[in-house]
C-alpha positions in Angstrom: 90.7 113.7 -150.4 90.3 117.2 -151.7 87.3 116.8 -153.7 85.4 115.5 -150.0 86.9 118.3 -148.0 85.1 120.6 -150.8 82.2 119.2 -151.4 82.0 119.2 -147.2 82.7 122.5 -146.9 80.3 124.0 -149.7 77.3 121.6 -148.4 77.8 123.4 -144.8 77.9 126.8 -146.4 74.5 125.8 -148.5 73.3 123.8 -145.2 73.7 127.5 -143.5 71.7 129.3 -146.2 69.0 127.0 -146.5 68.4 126.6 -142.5 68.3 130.5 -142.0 65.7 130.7 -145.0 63.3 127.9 -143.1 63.9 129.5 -139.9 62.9 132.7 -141.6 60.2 131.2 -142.8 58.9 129.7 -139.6 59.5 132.7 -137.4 57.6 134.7 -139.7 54.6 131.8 -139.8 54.5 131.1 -135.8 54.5 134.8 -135.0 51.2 135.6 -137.1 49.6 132.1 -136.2 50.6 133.0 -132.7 49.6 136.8 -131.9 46.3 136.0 -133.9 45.9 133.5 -130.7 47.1 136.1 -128.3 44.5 138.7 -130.1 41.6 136.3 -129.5 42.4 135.8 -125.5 43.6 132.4 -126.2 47.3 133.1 -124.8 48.9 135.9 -122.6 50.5 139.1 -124.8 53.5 138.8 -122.7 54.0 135.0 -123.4 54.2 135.6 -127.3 58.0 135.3 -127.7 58.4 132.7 -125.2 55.4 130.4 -127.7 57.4 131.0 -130.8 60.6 129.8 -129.2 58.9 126.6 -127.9 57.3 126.1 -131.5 60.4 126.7 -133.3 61.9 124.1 -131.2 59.3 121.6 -131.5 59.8 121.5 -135.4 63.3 122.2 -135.7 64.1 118.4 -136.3 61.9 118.7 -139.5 63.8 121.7 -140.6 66.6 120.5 -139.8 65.7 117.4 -142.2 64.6 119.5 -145.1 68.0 121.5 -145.0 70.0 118.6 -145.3 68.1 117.0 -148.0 67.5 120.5 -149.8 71.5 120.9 -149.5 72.9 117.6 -150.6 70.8 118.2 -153.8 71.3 121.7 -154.2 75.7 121.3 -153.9 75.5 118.0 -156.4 73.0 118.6 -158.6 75.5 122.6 -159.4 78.0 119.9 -159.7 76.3 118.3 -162.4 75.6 121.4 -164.0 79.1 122.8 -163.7 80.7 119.4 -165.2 82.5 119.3 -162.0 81.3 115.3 -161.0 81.9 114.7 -164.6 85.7 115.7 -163.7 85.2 113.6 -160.3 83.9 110.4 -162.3 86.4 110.6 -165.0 89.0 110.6 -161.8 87.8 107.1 -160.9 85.6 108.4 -157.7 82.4 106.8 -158.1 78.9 107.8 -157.4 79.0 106.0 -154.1 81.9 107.2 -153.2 79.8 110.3 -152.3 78.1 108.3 -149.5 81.2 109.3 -147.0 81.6 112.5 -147.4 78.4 113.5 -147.7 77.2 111.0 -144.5 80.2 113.0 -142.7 78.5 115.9 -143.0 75.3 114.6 -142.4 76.1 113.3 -139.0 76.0 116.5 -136.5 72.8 117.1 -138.2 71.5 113.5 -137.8 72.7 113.7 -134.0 70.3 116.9 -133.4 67.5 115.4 -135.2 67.7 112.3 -132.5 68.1 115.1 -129.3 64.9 117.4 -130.7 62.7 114.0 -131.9 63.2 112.1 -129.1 63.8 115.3 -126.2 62.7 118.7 -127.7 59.7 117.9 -129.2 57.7 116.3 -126.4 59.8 119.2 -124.3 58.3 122.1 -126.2 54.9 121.2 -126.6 54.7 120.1 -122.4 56.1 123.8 -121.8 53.2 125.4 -124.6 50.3 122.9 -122.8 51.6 124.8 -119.3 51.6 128.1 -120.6 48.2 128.3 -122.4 47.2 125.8 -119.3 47.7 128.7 -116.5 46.7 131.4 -118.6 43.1 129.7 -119.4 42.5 129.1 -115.3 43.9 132.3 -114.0 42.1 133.5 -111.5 39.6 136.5 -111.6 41.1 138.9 -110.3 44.0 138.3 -112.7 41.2 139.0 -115.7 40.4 142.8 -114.4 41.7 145.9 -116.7 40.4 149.0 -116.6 37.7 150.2 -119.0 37.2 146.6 -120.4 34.2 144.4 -119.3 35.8 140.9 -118.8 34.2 137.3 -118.5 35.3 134.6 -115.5 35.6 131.2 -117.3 35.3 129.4 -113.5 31.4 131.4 -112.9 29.2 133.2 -115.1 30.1 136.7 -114.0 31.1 139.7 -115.8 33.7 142.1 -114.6 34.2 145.9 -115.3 36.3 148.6 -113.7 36.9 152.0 -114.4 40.7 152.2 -112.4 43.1 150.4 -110.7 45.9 150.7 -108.6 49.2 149.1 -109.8 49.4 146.5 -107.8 46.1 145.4 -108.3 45.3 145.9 -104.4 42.4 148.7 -104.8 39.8 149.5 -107.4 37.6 152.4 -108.2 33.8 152.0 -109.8 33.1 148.7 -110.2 30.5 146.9 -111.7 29.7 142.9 -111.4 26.8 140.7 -112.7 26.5 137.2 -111.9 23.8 135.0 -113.8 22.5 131.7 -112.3 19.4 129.6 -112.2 18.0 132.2 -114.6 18.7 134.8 -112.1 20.6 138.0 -112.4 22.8 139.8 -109.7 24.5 143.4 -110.6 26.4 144.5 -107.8 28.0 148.3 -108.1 30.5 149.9 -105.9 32.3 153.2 -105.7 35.7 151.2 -104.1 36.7 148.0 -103.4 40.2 146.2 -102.5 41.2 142.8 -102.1 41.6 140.7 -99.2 43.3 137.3 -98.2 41.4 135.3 -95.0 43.6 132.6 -93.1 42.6 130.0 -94.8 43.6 131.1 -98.2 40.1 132.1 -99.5 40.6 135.4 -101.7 37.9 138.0 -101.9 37.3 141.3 -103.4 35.6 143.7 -100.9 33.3 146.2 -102.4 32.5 149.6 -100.4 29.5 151.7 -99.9 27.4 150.1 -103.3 24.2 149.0 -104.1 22.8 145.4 -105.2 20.0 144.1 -108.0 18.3 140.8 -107.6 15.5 139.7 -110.0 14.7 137.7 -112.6 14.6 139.5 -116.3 11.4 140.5 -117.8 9.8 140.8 -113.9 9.9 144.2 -112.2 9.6 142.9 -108.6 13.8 143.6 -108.4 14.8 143.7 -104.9 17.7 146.6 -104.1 19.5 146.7 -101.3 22.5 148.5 -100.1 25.6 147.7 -98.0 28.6 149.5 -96.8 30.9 146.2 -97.4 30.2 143.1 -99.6 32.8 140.7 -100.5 32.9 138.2 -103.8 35.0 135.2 -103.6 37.8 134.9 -106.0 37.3 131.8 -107.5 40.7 130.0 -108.9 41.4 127.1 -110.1 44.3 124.9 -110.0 47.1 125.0 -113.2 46.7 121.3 -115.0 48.4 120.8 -118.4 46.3 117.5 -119.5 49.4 115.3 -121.1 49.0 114.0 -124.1 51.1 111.6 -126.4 52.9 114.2 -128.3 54.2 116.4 -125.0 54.8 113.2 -123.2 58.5 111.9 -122.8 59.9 109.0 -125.0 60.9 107.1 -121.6 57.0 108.0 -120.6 55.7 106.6 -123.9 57.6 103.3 -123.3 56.6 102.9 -119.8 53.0 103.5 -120.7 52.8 101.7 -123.9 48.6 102.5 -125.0 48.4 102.4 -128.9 48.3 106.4 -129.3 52.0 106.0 -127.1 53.1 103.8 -129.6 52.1 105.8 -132.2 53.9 108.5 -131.2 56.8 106.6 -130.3 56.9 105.6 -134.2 56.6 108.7 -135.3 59.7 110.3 -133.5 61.7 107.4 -134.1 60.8 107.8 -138.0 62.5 111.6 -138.1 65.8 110.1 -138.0 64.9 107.5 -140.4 63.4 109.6 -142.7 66.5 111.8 -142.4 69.3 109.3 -143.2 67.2 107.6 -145.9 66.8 111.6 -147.7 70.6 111.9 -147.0 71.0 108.9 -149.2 68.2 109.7 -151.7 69.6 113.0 -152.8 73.3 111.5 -154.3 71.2 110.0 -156.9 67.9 112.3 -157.1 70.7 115.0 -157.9 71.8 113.6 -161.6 71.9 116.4 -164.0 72.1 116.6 -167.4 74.1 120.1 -168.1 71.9 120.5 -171.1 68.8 120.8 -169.5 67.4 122.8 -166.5 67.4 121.3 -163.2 63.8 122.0 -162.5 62.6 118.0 -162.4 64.9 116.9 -159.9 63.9 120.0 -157.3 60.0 119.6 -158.0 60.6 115.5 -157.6 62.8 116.2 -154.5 59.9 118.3 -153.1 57.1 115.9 -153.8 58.9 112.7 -152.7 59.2 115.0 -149.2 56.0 115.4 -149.2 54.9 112.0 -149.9 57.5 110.6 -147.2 56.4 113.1 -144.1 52.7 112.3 -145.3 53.2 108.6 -145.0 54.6 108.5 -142.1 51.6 110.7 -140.4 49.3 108.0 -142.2 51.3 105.0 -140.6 51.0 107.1 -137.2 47.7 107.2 -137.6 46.9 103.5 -138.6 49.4 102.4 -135.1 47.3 104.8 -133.2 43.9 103.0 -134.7 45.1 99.6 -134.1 45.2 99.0 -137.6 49.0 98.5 -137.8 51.0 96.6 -135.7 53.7 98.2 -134.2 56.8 96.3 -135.4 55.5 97.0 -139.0 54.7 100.2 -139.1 57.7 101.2 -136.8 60.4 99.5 -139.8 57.8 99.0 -143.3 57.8 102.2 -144.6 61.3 103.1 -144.7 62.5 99.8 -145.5 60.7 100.2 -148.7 62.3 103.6 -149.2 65.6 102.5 -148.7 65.0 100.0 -151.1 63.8 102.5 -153.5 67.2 104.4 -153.0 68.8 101.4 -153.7 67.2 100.6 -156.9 67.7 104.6 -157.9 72.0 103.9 -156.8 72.0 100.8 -159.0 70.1 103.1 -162.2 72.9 106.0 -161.7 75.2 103.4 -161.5 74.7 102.0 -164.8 74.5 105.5 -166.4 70.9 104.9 -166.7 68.8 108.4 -166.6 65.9 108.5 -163.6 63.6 110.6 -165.6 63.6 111.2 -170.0 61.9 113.4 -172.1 60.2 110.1 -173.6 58.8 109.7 -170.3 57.1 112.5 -170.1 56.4 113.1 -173.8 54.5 109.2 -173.2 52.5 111.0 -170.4 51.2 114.4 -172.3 49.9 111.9 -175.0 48.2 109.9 -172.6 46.5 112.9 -171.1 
């Protein structure tokens, strides 16, 4: 009919809005959150972009959610406003009717909510645990830049340098102090380069320098010198500890612990929580053309809110052992749908969600 291949086509155009304002929105969040890590030495400088990519594809089944429900409500509750489903009613399309087109145009969306729950999501946040993963057990050498003193998280030495060449092969001036059993070591050294023995040991050979050995607070420090002394690079290897949320969904099924299960709930409940929005918005969007549409956006925002929450609670309560699985996979959004129901069978018989008595009853109250 023509009124479903319009109301189609403006939902997609309002869909398109809507996702580039989130996206917006995120891009601008991940990059501060992100170079503020980068800034502390938590993640490499050069691996910025490639960390907001993997975030914005962890969470782009919940934005994806939020633009379809944010659209459905935004293109029928102007309908409502304009008089247009007044036109559409008196027609003989009822409100249910709406269910088809709008689930038509729901569906592509619904299909990349399942591929980013169930795929990009434990994807992204496997690729972010690698990344921060090798760049908190690079090895020392890796650490060094000129002018900057630098601290090895494998021993408790201290690196500085005044130059070095660009491929990291020779260094001028260098200065190293290792602490241990209460003892300190300075070494200093005009030159040094690195070297690679046969067995894969790296070390970084210091020429014509001098070494300190004492304890502090006693002068009896013993100096000697040396022509060449060499300080093993110590490296570690790259381990991404895997957790439930960058685990796969086969992985979580084949290991099924309580926090898999958990998590296994939780991704399965995107999609739910999308299809059961899809149907709350035909009839959250009932407008009266008389008034302002304010109630129905601030209710549409809380009742996401609520939703998302819940479902981190019932998570939670899985993970706990609190919940059994079966129920909190299915309770909480059978007890929406029912509650979208319930609102169908209210629009249905013309009967208004919220009144002015309504709240009038509540400001007395207070």
């Amino acid at each position: 009919m023509i009124f479903e291949r319009s109301l189609q086509r403006e939902l997609a155009y309002t869909a398109g809005a809507v996702f580039m304002v989130l996206l917006t929105i995120m891009l601008t969040t991940m990059m501060i959150r992100i170079v503020g890590f980068a800034a502390q030495g938590q993640v490499d400088p050069r691996d910025v972009l490639v960390l907001i990519g993997l975030t914005v594809i962890g969470y782009m089944a919940v934005m994806l959610i939020v633009t379809m429900f944010v659209s459905i409500l935004f293109v029928l509750t102007r309908w409502y406003k304009d008089s247009e489903m007044v036109v559409w009613f008196a027609s003989g399309v009822s409100l249910t009717r709406l269910i088809k087109p709008v689930a038509t145009f729901a569906t592509p969306i619904l299909i990349l909510i399942l591929f980013f729950a169930f795929v990009g999501w434990p994807w992204s946040n496997a690729q972010s645990k690698l990344i921060r993963a090798r760049f908190q057990q690079r090895d020392e050498v890796s650490l060094l830049a000129p002018g900057q003193f630098r601290e090895s998280p494998a021993t408790h030495r201290v690196f500085f340098i005044e130059s070095m060449s660009s491929d990291q092969a020779r260094v001028e001036n260098v200065f190293v102090t290792t602490t241990e059993n209460g003892k300190v070591s300075v070494i200093v050294s005009r030159t040094g380069h690195t070297e690679t023995q046969k067995n894969g040991d790296r070390f970084v050979v210091l020429e014509n320098g001098r070494r300190y050995d004492g304890e502090p607070g006693h002068p009896d420090f013993r100096i000697s010198e040396f022509q060449r002394y060499g300080v093993k690079i110590q490296s570690q290897p790259v381990v991404a500890t895997p957790t439930a949320s960058s685990t796969s969904t086969p992985g979580l099924l084949r290991q099924p612990t309580a926090e898999n299960l958990a998590e296994f709930a939780w991704r399965c409940g995107l999609p739910l929580i999308a299809i059961n929005l899809m149907l709350l918005a035909i009839p959250l969007a009932y407008q009266n053309p008389r008034r302002g549409r304010t109630i129905n956006l601030v209710m549409a925002v809380l009742i996401y809110l609520t939703y998302s929450n819940l479902l981190n609670v019932v998570q939670s309560q899985i993970e706990q052992g609190k919940l059994p699985f079966g129920v909190g996979l299915v309770a909480l959004h059978i007890v929406v749908l029912a509650l979208v129901a319930f609102l169908f069978w209210l629009r249905v018989r013309n009967r208004p969600l919220f009144t002015r008595a309504m709240f009038s009853r509540a400001t007395q109250g207070s």
